[in-house]
C-alpha angles and dihedrals in degrees: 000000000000112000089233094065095056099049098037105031091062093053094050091041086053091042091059103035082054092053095045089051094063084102090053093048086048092053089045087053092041084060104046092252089285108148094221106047079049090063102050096047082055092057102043085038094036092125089058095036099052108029085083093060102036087051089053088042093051084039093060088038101050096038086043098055091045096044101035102110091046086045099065093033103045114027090202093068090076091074096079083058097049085050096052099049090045085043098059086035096069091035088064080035095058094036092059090044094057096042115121103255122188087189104036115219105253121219092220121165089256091056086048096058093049089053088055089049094041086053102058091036082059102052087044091055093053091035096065095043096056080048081059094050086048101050086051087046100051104048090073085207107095104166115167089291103045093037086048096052092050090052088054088048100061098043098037088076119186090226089072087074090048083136095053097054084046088059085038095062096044086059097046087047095045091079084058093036089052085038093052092040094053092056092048094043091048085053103045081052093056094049093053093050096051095077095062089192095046105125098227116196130186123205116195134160146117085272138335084070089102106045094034088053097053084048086048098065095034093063090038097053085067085079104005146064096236125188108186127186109267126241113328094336093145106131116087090250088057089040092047093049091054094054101051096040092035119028120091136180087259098060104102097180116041105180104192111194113219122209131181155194110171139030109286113029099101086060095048089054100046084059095060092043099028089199124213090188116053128193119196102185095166153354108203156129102307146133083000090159092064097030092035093196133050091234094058092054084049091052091048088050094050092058087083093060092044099057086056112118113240087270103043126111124251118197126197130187105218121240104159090240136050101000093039090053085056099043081055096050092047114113094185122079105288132161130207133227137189093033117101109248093023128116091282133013150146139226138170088056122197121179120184144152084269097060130265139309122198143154097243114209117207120184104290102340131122110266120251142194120253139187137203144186086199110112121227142039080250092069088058098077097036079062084037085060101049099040082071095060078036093063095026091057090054100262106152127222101273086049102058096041077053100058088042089048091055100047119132133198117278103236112264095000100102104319127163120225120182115219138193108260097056082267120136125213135189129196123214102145103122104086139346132191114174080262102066095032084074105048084047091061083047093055095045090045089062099060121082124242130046113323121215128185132208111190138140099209118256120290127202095052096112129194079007106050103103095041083051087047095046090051084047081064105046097055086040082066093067105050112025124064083197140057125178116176129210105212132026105218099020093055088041090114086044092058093043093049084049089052103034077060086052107246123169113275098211086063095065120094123191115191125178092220138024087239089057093043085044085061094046081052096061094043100063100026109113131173105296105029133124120218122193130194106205107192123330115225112228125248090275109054083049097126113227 
């Protein structure tokens, strides 16, 4: 075998194998590099994650078969073959490039390592099968075994387990990727403790974190200085990062939001943020395919409340049921919100398109009136919750009705967006749990029109999910006119809870993409109606 094949053929094996596998890496970001969430987004996506590889493997296989003799005869006649494999390599490389992506694949430092160690897991891969070809090659002695292992050999391709090395890599890479965490998380530490006065809350629950933290700062920052976690930056990675590029000297509040999905990371994060001030918002029905029981969800959520000093708060939205039982097993100082007679709540409720009034009762305050953009009973006692830190940290009366005053919308958590057309839209894509879908259908049957729904269904409810999804669609029966799903197998238990409630079934549209249930949309929308998108699943539950 000529000396050039097996030095140059590798590389541009490995090259091509690295460019086709920018889907894979997408699908590993999407899922927070954990293993298990990146397989199962390989077996619900297994037509898109392994098409790449299968293309490069029939490509050597094909250009192999046709160019065999020249190849060992003329060097130069595997370049048709390099080209060829580069060549497909940067066309999967372009196509998930120009994807639509609702979460863009982001080139960070940590995704530039894994493609170092992806490339040269890569080239070793390929390496060690071209070894293979030459040690059957140079035994000139091919009988049936020989000669069968080196036909394996050529068509058992590593590029077919593309997926796989992907996964590889990641695990190669994890010892540098802990190592440098650890270096980040120690320093981020560092930064919060040095300000010995600085006020440091944790939010954690099934859902409300997001939405009460966001409250939480706005009533604060009547009094405080207040630097809250952005967005959903809720992993120790996200919260670390906060602390080292955003926190100064002059900040006087940090609220850190916790999330969570599986056991221990609450813990993990109380230990970056070692909160004097916990939120408990929920304990529910999600992430199930990670936490597999409900009280394994209740006991990671507790971690926050248990990292608590001696004479921290702790704060707990009632629910008179989880979070209550563990309000009432807490030994530390702890308030209550959302129970009459407790430490906050609220009565003379009025809910509207136009956001919420209520008479808002604080310990042993006077009541007050209080008013709100914010849309949903639900968003009461997220307000309910932080109005106790709110009292507990010194704000007065006027100062609290002020922040209330001042909310906005969260971004893609009911929010109300005016359009051209007389038509209404609210978006509430960013998230659902079988709680807040709820709330969402009661918030879309209390406006007036024609209400139309676009929703896939919830995801990460595990064993539970289509039973959770069927009972979506029940209650969807009773406030929407219109249904359009996002999904056809996957909202198969929505549209047989809809039927089974008897909704029209003229009035259920299943389309296979948003883009394609955005244009039924636009299609039936006319002057007075009310359109609401209930949770939006991201790139890599698309089914397809």
């Amino acid at each position: 075998m000529q000396n050039i094949w097996p030095v140059l053929l590798p590389i541009s094996e490995a090259v091509a194998m690295v460019l086709a596998a920018r889907l894979l890496l997408h699908y590993f970001q999407l899922e927070s590099y954990q293993f298990q969430g990146y397989f199962k987004t390989v077996g619900r996506q297994w037509r898109r994650a392994f098409l790449p590889g299968l293309a490069l493997s029939l490509a050597y296989v094909a250009c192999f078969l046709l160019l065999s003799g020249w190849l060992y005869a003329e060097p130069f006649f595997f370049l048709p073959l390099a080209a060829l494999q580069i060549g497909l390599g940067i066309l999967f490389y372009r196509q998930a490039v120009k994807t639509a992506q609702k979460k863009k694949f982001v080139l960070t430092a940590r995704m530039k390592r894994l493609y170092a160690v992806l490339a040269l897991v890569c080239l070793a891969a390929v390496y060690l099968n071209i070894r293979g070809l030459g040690a059957a090659d140079d035994l000139e002695r091919l009988d049936a075994s020989w000669g069968l292992l080196a036909l394996i050999l050529i068509f058992l391709r590593p590029s077919l387990f593309l997926p796989l090395l992907v996964a590889l890599a990641g695990l190669l890479a994890l010892p540098i990727e802990r190592l440098i965490f650890h270096l980040y998380f120690r320093d981020a530490e560092k930064k919060l403790l040095e300000n010995p006065r600085l006020i440091r809350i944790g939010i954690t629950g099934s859902y409300g974190k997001t939405s009460t933290k966001f409250i939480l700062a706005e009533i604060l920052s009547q009094k405080y200085n207040v630097l809250a976690t952005p967005a959903s930056f809720n992993t120790p990675m996200g919260v670390t990062r906060i602390i080292r590029e955003r926190l100064t000297p002059a900040h006087q509040v940090f609220i850190g939001e916790m999330g969570a999905r599986h056991v221990g990371e609450i813990k993990e994060l109380s230990r970056l943020v070692h909160p004097t001030i916990g939120i408990l918002t929920a304990v529910g029905p999600q992430h199930l395919d990670t936490f597999k029981t409900l009280e394994r969800i209740e006991k990671t959520k507790y971690e926050l409340i248990d990292a608590l000093p001696a004479d921290g708060l702790g704060v707990f939205l009632n629910d008179d049921g989880i979070v209550y039982k563990l309000y009432e097993k807490t030994g530390k100082p702890k308030m209550l919100a959302g129970r009459e007679g407790a430490d906050a709540w609220a009565t003379d409720v009025s809910v509207s398109p136009q956001g919420s009034h209520f008479t808002l009762h604080l310990g042993d305050w006077e009541p007050f009136e209080c008013t709100t953009p914010l849309l949903g009973r639900h968003n009461i006692g997220n307000i309910l919750a932080a109005c106790c830190v709110a009292k507990y940290l010194g704000l007065n009366r006027e100062q609290i009705r002020r922040g209330i005053q001042q909310l906005k919308p969260v971004e893609h958590r009911l929010q109300l967006l005016k359009t051209a057309g007389g038509v209404t839209v609210i978006d509430d894509a960013f998230n659902t749990n079988p709680t807040s879908s709820k709330e969402a259908l009661k918030v879309l049957s209390s406006f007036p029109g024609r209400r139309v729904i676009v929703t896939p269904g919830m995801v990460e409810l595990g064993a539970e999910e289509a039973r959770y999804n069927e009972e979506f669609g029940q209650a969807m029966a009773g406030a929407v006119d219109v249904a359009v799903l996002v999904g056809r197998k996957h909202t198969e238990p929505i549209q047989k809870g809809l039927k089974e409630s008897g909704f029209p079934p003229e009035n259920i549209h299943v389309a296979a993409s948003l883009d394609e249930a955005i244009t039924i949309v636009n299609g039936i929308l006319r002057p007075g109606d009310v359109v609401m998108y209930e949770n939006d699943l991201p790139d890599h539950y698309n089914e397809g």
